[in-house]
ZASEPA-91990 format. One record per residue (C-alpha): residue in one letter; z, y, x. Coordinates in steps of 0.001 Angstrom, whole numbers, plus 500000, padded with zeros to 6 digits. Layout:
# residues N
@res->A; pz->Z; py->Y; px->X
...
//
This chain:
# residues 244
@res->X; pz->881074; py->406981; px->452055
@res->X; pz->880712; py->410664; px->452175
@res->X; pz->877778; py->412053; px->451525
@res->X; pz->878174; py->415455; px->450987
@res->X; pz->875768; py->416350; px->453900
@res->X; pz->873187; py->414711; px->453031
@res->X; pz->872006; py->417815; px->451165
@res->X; pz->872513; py->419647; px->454482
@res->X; pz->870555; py->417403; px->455821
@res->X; pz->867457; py->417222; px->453646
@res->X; pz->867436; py->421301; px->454077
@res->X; pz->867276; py->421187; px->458118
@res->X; pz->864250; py->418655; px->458174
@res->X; pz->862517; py->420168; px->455593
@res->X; pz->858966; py->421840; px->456596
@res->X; pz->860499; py->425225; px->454787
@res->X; pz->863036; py->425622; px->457058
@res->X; pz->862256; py->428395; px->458791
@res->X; pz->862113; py->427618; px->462587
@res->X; pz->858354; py->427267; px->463800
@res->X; pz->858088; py->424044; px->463976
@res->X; pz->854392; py->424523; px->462044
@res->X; pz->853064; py->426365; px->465117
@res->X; pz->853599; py->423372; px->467485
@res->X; pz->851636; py->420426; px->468383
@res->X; pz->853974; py->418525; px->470486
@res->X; pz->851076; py->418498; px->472882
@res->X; pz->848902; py->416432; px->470527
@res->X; pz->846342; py->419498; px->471101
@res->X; pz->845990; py->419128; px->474568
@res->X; pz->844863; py->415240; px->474350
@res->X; pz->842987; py->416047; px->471543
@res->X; pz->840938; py->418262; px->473647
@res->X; pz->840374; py->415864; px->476715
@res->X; pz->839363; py->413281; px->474557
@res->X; pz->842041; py->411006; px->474756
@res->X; pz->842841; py->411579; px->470858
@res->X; pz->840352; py->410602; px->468646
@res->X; pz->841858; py->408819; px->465486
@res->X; pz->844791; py->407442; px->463771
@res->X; pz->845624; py->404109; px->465936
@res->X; pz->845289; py->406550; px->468781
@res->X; pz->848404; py->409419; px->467192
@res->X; pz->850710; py->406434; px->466261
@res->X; pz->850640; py->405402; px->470438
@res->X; pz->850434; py->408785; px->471238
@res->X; pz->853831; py->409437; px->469394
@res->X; pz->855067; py->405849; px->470246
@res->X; pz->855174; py->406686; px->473812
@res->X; pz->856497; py->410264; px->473293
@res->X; pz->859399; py->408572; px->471730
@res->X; pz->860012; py->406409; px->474310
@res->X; pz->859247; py->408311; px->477426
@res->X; pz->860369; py->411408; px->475980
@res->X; pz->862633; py->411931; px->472753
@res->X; pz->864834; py->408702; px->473722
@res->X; pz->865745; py->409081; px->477211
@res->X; pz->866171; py->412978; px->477097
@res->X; pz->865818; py->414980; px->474289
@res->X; pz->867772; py->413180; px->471773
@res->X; pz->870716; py->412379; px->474604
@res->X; pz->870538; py->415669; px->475499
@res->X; pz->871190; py->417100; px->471942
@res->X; pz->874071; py->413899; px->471361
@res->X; pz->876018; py->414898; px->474214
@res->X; pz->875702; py->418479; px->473236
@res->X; pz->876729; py->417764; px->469544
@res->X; pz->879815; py->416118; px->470962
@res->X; pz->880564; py->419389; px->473092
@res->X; pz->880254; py->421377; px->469496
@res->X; pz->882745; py->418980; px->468594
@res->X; pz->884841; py->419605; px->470648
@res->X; pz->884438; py->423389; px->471538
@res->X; pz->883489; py->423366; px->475138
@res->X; pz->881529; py->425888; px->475792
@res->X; pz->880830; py->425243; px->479341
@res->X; pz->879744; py->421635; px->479068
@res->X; pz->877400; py->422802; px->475897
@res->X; pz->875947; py->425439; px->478198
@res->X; pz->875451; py->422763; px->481039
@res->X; pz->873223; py->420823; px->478607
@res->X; pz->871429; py->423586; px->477489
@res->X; pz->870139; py->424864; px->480541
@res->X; pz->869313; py->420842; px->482053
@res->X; pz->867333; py->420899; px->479105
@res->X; pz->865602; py->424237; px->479693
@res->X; pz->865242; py->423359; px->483798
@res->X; pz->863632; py->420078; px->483458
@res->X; pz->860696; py->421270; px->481023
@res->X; pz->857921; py->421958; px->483750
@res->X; pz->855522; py->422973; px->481075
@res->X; pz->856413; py->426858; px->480415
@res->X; pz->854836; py->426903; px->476442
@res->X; pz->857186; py->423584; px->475900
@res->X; pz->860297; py->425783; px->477276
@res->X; pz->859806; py->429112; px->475461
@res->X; pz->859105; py->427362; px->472248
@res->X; pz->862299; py->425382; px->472487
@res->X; pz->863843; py->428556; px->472587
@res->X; pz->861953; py->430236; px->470104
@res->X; pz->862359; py->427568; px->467772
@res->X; pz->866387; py->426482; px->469019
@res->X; pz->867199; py->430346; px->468460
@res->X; pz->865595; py->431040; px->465006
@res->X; pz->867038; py->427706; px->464283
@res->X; pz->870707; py->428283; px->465140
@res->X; pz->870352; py->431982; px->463694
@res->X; pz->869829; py->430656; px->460086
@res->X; pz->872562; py->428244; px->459934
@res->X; pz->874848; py->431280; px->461248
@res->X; pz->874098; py->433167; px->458447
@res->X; pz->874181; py->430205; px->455827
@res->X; pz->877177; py->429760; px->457120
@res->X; pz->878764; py->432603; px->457258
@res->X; pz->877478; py->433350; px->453666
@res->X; pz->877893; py->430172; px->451490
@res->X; pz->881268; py->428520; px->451081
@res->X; pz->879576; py->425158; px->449491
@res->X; pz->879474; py->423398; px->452733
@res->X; pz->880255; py->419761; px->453665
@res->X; pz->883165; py->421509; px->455576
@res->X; pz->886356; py->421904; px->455436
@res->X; pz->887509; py->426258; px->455653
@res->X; pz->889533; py->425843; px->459091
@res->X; pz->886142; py->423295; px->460600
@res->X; pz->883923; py->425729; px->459294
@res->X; pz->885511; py->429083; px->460571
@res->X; pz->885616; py->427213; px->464081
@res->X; pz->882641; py->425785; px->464263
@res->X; pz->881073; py->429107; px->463399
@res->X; pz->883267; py->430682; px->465984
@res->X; pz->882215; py->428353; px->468487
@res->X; pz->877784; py->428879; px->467632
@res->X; pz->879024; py->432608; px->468242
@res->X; pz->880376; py->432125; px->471133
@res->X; pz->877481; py->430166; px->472192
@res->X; pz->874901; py->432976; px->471245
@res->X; pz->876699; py->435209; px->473184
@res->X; pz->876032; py->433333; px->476012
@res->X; pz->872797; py->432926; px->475341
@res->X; pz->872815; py->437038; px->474923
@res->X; pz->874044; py->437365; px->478754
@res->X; pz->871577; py->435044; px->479972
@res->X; pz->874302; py->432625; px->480828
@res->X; pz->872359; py->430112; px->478497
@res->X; pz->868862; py->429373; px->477131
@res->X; pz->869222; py->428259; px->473572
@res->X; pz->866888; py->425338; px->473568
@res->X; pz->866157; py->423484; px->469938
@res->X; pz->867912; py->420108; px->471012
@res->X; pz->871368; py->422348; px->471731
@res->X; pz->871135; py->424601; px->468660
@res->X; pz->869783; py->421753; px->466598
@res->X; pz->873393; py->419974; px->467622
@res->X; pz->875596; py->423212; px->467504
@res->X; pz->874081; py->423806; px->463716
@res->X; pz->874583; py->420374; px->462519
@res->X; pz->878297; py->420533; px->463712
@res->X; pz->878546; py->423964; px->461302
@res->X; pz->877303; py->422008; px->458855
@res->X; pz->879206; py->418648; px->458870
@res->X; pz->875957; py->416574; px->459224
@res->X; pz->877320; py->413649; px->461374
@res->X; pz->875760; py->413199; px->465017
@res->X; pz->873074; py->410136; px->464023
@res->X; pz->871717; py->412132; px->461298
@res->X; pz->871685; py->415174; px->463678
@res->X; pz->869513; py->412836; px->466260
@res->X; pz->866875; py->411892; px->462797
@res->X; pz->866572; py->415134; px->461914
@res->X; pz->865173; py->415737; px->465574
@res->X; pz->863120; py->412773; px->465497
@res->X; pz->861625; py->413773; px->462045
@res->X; pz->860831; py->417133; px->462741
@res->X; pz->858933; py->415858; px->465893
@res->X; pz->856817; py->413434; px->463999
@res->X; pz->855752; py->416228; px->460851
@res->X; pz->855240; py->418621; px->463196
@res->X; pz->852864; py->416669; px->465324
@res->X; pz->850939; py->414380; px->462627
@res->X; pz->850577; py->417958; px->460405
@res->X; pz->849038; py->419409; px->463919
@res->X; pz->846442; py->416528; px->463552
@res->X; pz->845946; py->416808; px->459726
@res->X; pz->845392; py->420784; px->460856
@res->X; pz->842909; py->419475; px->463692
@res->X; pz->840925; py->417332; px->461116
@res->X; pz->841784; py->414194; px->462679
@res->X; pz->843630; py->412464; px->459813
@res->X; pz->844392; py->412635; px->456230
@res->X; pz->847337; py->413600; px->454462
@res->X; pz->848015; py->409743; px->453520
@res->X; pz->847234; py->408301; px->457042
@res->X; pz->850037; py->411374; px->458339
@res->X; pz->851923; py->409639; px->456482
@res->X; pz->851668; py->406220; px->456713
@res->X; pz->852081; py->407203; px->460792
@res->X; pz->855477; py->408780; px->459968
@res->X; pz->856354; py->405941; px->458143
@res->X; pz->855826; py->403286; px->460532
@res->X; pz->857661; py->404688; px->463037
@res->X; pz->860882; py->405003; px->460686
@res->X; pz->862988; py->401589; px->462323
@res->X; pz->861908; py->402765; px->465691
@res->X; pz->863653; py->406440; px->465135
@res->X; pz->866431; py->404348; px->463530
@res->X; pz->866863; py->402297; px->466725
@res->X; pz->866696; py->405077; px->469266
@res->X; pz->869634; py->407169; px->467137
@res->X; pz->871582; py->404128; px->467083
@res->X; pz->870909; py->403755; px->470966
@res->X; pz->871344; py->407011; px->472458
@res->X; pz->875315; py->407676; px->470556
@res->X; pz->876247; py->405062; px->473625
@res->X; pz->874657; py->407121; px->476215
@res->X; pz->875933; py->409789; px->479253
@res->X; pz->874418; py->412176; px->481064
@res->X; pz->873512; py->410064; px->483419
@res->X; pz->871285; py->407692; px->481324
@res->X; pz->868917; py->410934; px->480933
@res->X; pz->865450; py->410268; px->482230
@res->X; pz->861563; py->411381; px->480879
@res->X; pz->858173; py->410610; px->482378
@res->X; pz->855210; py->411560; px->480654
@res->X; pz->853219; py->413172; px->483402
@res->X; pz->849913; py->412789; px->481780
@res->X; pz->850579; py->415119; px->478795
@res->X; pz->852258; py->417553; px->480471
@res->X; pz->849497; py->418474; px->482669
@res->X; pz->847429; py->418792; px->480185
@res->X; pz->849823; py->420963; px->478297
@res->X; pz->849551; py->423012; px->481607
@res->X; pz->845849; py->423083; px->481169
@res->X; pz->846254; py->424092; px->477242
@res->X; pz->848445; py->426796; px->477953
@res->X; pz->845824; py->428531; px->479933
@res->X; pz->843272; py->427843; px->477194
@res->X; pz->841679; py->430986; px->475476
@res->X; pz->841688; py->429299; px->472447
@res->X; pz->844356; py->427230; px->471304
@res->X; pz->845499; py->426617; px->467204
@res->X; pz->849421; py->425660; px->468696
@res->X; pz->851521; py->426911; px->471203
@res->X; pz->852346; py->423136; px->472621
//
């Protein structure tokens, strides 16, 4: 088995890595502040249902179908995704800081790439696959595309070598710190319970990457009209610790 990425793979989902992710709540704030998030028992179905309404049906597809366009260097399909992605986020915070955070993303791994030769790559897969986030961000420079985290998330992973499944944890990861750190920042939890939450929602991430390698475009589906208006509602707020 090679396992040569899995160094790649550790630096990507790692809190250090330098995409934003610490300034988002994954709208955790918003319930928080109508009352409909008051403990621990109440995050873990919180996040259970964002998973399953959410991160399944949509994001993670989303960002497997668009790792397979990496793959495979088409440009067009890639910028398809990205901007079905950006259109069907109503909530306007939970679109620019998929951007914010996609781009910032993306922009690192360009220049790890193009600076470090120690990659889980091979020199022709590597000078392609750089050629191809490039081409990508130029798109995204003519307004042709968005640059949304799921798509850059995918296009990076592919520079990288980190295989598609892994690609579709690190998403799910990222997710769950960000959000369970938002409610250790809110005073809701400890540090332990943040992570026992993480933790017992590992075989369900496991199961939905397993799932969604199997799915097409048109398996893509989300419905979790409660939060979002309440993100609505948050974004308006005068006083708000995250952007989502």
């Amino acid at each position: 088995m090679n396992t040569g990425h899995e160094f790649s793979l550790m630096q990507l989902a790692d809190s250090f890595f330098p995409y934003g992710n610490f300034a988002l709540s994954g709208g955790l704030e918003a319930l928080v502040k109508a009352g409909r998030i008051k403990n621990s028992k109440d995050i873990g179905r919180f996040l259970q249902n964002q998973l399953h309404f959410q991160l399944e049906p949509f994001d993670c597809i989303i960002l497997s179908l668009s790792y397979d366009s990496a793959q495979n260097s088409d440009l067009m399909e890639i910028t398809n995704l990205d901007n079905l992605f950006f259109s069907s986020k109503i909530v306007e915070a939970v679109r620019t800081s998929s951007i914010r955070s996609g781009l910032q993303f993306l922009d690192c791994v360009i220049a790890m790439v193009t600076e470090t030769k120690e990659l889980n790559t091979k020199p022709y897969q590597r000078k392609e696959s750089l050629k191809f986030a490039n081409m990508f961000r130029t798109k995204v420079k003519s307004k042709d595309a968005r640059g949304t985290f799921p798509v850059c998330l995918s296009i990076s992973a592919n520079m990288l070598g980190i295989p598609k499944q892994s690609a579709i944890r690190i998403f799910l990861y990222s997710y769950l710190a960000s959000t369970v750190g938002a409610a250790v920042r809110m005073g809701i939890i400890q540090h332990v319970s943040a992570q026992s939450i993480i933790a017992s929602l590992r075989n369900e991430c496991e199961s939905i990457s397993n799932n969604v390698m199997r799915k097409t475009i048109f398996d893509v589906w989300q419905s979790i009209p409660l939060v979002e208006i309440l993100q609505m509602r948050h974004e308006k707020d005068d006083l708000r610790m995250f952007i989502t």
